[in-house]
C-alpha positions in Angstrom: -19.6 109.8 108.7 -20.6 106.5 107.8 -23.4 105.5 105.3 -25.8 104.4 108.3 -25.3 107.9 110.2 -25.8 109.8 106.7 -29.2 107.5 106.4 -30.3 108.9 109.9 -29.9 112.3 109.1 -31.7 112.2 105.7 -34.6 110.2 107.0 -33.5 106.9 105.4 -32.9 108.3 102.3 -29.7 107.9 99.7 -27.4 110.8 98.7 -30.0 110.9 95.5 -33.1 111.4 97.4 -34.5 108.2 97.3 -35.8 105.8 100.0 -33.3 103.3 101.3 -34.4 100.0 102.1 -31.7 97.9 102.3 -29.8 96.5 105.1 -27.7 98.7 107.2 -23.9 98.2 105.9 -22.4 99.1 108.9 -24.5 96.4 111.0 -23.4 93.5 108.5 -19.2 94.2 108.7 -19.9 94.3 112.3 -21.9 90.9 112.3 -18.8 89.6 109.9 -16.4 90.5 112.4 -17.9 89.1 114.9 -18.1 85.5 113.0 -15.0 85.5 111.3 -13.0 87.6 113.6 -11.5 85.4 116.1 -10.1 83.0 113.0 -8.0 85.6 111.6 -7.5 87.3 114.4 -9.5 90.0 115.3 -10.5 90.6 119.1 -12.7 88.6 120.8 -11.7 89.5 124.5 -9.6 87.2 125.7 -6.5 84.5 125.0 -4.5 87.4 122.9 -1.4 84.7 122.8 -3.4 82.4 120.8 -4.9 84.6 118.5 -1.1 86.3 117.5 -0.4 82.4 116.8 -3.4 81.6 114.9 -3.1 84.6 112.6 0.5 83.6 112.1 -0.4 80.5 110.9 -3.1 81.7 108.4 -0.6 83.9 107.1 1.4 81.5 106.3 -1.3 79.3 104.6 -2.0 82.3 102.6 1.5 82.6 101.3 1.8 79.0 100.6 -1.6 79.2 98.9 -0.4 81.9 97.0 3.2 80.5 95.9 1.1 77.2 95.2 -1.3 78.9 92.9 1.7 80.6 91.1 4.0 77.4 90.4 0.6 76.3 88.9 1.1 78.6 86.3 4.1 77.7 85.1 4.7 75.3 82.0 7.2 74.4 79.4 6.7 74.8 75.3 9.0 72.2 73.8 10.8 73.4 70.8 8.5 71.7 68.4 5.3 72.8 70.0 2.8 75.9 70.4 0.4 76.5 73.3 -2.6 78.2 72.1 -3.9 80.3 75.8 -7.7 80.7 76.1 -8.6 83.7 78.7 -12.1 82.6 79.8 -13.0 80.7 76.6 -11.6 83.4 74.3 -8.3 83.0 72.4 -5.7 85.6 74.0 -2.4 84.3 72.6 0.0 81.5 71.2 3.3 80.8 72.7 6.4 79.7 71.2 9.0 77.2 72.7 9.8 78.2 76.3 9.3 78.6 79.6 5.8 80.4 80.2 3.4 81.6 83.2 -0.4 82.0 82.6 -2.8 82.5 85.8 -4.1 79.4 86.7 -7.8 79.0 86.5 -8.2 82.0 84.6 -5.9 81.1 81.6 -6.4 78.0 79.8 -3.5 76.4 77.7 -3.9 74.0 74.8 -0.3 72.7 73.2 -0.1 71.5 70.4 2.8 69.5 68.4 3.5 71.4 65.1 5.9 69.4 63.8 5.3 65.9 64.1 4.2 64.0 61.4 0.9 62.0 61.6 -0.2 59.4 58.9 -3.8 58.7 57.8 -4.5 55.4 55.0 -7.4 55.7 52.3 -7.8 52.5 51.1 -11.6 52.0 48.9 -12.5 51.2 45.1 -13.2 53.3 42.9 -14.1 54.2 39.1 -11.5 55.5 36.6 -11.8 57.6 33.1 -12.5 54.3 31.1 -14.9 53.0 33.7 -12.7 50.5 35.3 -13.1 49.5 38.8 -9.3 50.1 40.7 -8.7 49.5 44.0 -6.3 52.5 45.5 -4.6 52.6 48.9 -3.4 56.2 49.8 -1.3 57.0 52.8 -1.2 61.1 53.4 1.1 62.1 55.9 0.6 65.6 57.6 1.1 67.8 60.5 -0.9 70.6 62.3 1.4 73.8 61.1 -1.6 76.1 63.0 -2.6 75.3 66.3 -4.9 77.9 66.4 -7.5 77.0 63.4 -6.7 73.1 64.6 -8.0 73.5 67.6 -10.4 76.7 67.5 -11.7 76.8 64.1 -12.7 73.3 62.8 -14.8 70.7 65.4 -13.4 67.7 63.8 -9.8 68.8 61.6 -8.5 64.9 61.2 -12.4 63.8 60.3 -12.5 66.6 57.7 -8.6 65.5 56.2 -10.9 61.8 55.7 -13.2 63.1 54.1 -11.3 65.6 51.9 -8.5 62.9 51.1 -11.2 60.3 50.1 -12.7 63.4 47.3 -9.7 64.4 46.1 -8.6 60.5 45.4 -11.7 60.1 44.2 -11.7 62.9 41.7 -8.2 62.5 40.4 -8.5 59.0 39.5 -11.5 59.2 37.9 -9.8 61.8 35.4 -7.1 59.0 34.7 -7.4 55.9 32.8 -7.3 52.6 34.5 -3.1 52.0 32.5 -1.8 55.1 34.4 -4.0 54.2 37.5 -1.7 51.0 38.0 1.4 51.4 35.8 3.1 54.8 34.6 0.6 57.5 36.4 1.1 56.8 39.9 3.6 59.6 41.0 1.6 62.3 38.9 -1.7 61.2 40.8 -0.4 61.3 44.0 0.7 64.9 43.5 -2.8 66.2 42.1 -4.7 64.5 44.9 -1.7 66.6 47.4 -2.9 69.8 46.0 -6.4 69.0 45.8 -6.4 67.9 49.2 -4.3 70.6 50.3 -6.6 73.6 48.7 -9.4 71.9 50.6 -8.2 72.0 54.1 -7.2 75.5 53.7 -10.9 76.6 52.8 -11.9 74.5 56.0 -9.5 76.4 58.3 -8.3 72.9 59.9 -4.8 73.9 60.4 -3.9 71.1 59.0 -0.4 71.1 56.3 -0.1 67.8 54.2 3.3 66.9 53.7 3.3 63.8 51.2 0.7 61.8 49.8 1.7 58.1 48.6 -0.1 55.6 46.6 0.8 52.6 48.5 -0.7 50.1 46.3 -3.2 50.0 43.1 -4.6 47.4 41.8 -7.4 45.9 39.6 -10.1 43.8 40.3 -9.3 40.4 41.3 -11.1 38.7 38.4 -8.6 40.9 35.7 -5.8 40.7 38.4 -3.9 37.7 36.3 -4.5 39.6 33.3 -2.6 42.8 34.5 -0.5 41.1 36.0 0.9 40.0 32.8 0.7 43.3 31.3 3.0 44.6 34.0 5.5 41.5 33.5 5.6 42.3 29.8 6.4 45.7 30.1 9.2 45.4 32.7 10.5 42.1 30.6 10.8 45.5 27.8 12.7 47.9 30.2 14.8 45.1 31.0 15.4 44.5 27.3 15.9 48.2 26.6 18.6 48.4 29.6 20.6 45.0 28.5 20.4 46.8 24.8 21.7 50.0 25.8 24.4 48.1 27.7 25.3 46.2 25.1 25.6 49.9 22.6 27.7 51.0 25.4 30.3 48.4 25.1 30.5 47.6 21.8 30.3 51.0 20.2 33.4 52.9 21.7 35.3 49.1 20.7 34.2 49.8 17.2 35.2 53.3 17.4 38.7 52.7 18.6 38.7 50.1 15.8 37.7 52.8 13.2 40.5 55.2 14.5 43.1 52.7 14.3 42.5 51.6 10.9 42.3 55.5 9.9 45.4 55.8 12.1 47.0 52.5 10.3 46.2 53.6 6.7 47.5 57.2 7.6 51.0 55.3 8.3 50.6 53.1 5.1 49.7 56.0 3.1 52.9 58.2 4.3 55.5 55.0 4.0 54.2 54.8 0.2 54.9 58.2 0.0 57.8 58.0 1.6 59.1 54.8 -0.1 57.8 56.0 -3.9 59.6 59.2 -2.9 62.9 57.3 -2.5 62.6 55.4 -5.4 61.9 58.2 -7.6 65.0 59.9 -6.0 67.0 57.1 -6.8 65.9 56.7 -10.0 67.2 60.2 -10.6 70.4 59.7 -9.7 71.1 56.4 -11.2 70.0 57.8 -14.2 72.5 60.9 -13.5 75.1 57.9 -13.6 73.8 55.9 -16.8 74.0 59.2 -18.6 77.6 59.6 -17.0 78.8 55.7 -17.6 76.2 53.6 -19.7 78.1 50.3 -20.1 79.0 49.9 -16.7 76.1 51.3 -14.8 73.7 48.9 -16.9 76.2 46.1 -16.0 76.1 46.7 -12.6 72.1 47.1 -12.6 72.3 43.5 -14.1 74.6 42.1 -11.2 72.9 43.8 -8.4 69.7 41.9 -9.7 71.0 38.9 -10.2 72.2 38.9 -7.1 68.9 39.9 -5.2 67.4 37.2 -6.8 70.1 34.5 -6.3 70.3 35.1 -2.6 67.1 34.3 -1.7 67.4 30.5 -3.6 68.4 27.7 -2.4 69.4 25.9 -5.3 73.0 26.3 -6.8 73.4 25.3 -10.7 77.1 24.4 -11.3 78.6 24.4 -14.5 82.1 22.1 -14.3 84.9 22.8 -16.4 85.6 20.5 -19.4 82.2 19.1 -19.0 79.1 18.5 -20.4 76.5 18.6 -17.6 75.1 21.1 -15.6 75.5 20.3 -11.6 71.9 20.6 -9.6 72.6 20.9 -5.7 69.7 21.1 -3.6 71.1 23.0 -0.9 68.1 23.2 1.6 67.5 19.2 1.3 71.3 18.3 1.4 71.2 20.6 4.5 68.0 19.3 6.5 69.2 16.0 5.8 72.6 17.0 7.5 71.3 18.5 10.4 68.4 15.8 11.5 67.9 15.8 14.8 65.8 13.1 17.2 63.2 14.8 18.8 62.6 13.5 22.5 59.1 12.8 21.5 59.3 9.7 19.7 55.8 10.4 18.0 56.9 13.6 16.7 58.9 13.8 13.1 62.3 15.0 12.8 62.6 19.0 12.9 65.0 20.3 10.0 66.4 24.0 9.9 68.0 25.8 7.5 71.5 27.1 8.7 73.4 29.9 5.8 76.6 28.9 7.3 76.3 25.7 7.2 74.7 25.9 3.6 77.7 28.0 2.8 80.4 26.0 3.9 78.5 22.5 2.4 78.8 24.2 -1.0 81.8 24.6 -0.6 83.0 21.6 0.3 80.8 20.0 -2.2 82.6 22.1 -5.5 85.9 21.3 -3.5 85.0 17.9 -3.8 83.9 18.1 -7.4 87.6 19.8 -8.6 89.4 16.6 -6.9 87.0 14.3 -8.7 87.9 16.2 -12.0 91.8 15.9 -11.4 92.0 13.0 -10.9 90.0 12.1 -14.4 
């Protein structure tokens, strides 16, 4: 039983008892029908040929209608991305790298690059501890590690970094002196204004992860600049001083070392041949005196020759003393010889060199107390 009939029977009235007023159901399908029915299909007496073909046709407009609304869906997450989906204005879910499908007018997708790497430059004046003016140029480089409080929590993330950046510069430097603004405290500032910065953003919910932050340049006022400037020259004139000293120490320090152990080394040797030489003597000096005890006589006579010998071999003067006479002979041996074995030089500039031949000393002594004898006969 339809709705209308159940109306009839109750006297217009609902299945609660109460009065119904409203249109009759059944009437508006019917008037529906009658519109809409010949487009999809429905009978309308008549043509039945045209109508099968016309409903074909829709058909197939609804299926490509469909497939067209699903391939709509579809999208791509590149490996260093995250799409953040939106189910009628309300966060649902992030997706990772991949292939994903999210109904198309009903799902909204935001993606987001996590892991690129986006620079912003602070560049302004400011004061330090020992109220100097500085100027400071920072470049912070970050990326948005969380798509979700980038894009959901904070209206403006990258305004808010600005601003943040700018305080935390600003802070830091004014708890340094002007010196370690512009020389020596440069890396140390750029890592408290990092953290600073860093704490900041997190309280704001930006999403926002700052990698590095890099104090590009720092300088003083222009009408000091000169002045600095020479400050700066001065102390890297010292560091360069410092390094050509400590090369120098490194050179000349293991020369003198090696020096030192070879003289230890060298006076080592000495020490031992002293030794070693004393030792001998004393040894020798032993026996010999075995042998004077033994033989006085001839051990002191041949004590006598073996030092007149020593000390006659290294002369070159011979004194004779000829038989039956009263003179003493004096032969200069080593002028005799270097007389005897003058030589020209090819440099005509040069003096004659002279050398001193044993042999040839030996057999011109010879010759000359050969020579002597005759001259002695034959008086």
């Amino acid at each position: 039983m339809s709705w209308n009939d159940q109306n009839n029977n109750n006297g217009s009235r609902d299945p609660w008892g109460n009065k119904n007023d409203a249109p009759d159901i059944d009437e508006a399908i019917k008037r529906f029908k009658a519109i809409f029915g010949p487009i999809f299909g429905g009978s309308s007496g008549g043509g039945g040929g045209k109508k099968i073909g016309t409903s074909k046709y829709i058909s197939y407009f609804f299926v490509a209608l469909i497939v067209l609304y699903g391939a709509a869906g579809i999208y791509t997450v590149d490996a260093q991305e995250e799409a953040v989906i939106l189910r009628f204005g309300e966060y649902t879910d992030t997706k990772g790298p991949g292939i994903h499908w999210n109904p198309p007018l009903i799902d909204t997708r935001s993606i987001v690059n996590t892991e690129k790497l986006f620079t912003h430059t602070t560049n302004s004046s400011m004061l330090t501890k020992d109220e100097n003016i500085v100027n400071v140029e920072v470049a912070v480089q970050y990326k948005r590690s969380n798509p979700v409080f980038f894009l959901l929590e904070a209206s403006a993330p990258e305004d808010s970094l600005s601003q943040a950046a700018e305080s935390a510069l600003r802070h830091v430097v004014g708890s340094n002196t002007m010196d370690s603004v512009l020389t020596t405290g440069r890396e140390q500032i750029a890592i408290d204004v990092r953290g600073r910065l860093q704490e900041r953003l997190n309280t704001y919910l930006t999403g926002i992860e700052v990698v590095t932050v890099t104090i590009r340049e720092s300088r003083p006022p222009e009408a000091v600049r000169a002045a600095f400037d020479d400050v700066v020259k001065a102390r890297e004139d010292e560091v360069t001083l410092k390094n050509q000293a400590e090369t120098y120490a490194n050179e000349i320090v293991p020369i003198a070392r090696g020096a030192a152990k070879r003289a230890i080394q060298d006076a080592e040797g000495y020490k031992a041949r002293v030794i070693s030489e004393a030792t001998g003597e004393a040894t020798r000096f032993d026996q010999l005196l075995a042998e004077y005890k033994k033989s006085p006589d001839v051990t002191r006579e041949r004590l006598y020759l073996d030092a007149v010998q020593s000390v006659m071999s290294n002369s070159t003067k011979v004194m004779i003393d000829v038989k039956n006479g009263n003179n003493i002979m004096y032969l200069p041996l080593d002028q005799i010889a270097a007389a005897s074995s003058l030589r020209p030089s090819e440099d005509q500039n040069n003096s004659a060199s002279s050398t001193l031949n044993p042999n040839a000393i030996e057999d011109l002594t010879d010759r000359v107390i050969e020579e002597i004898r005759k001259r002695q006969e034959r008086r």
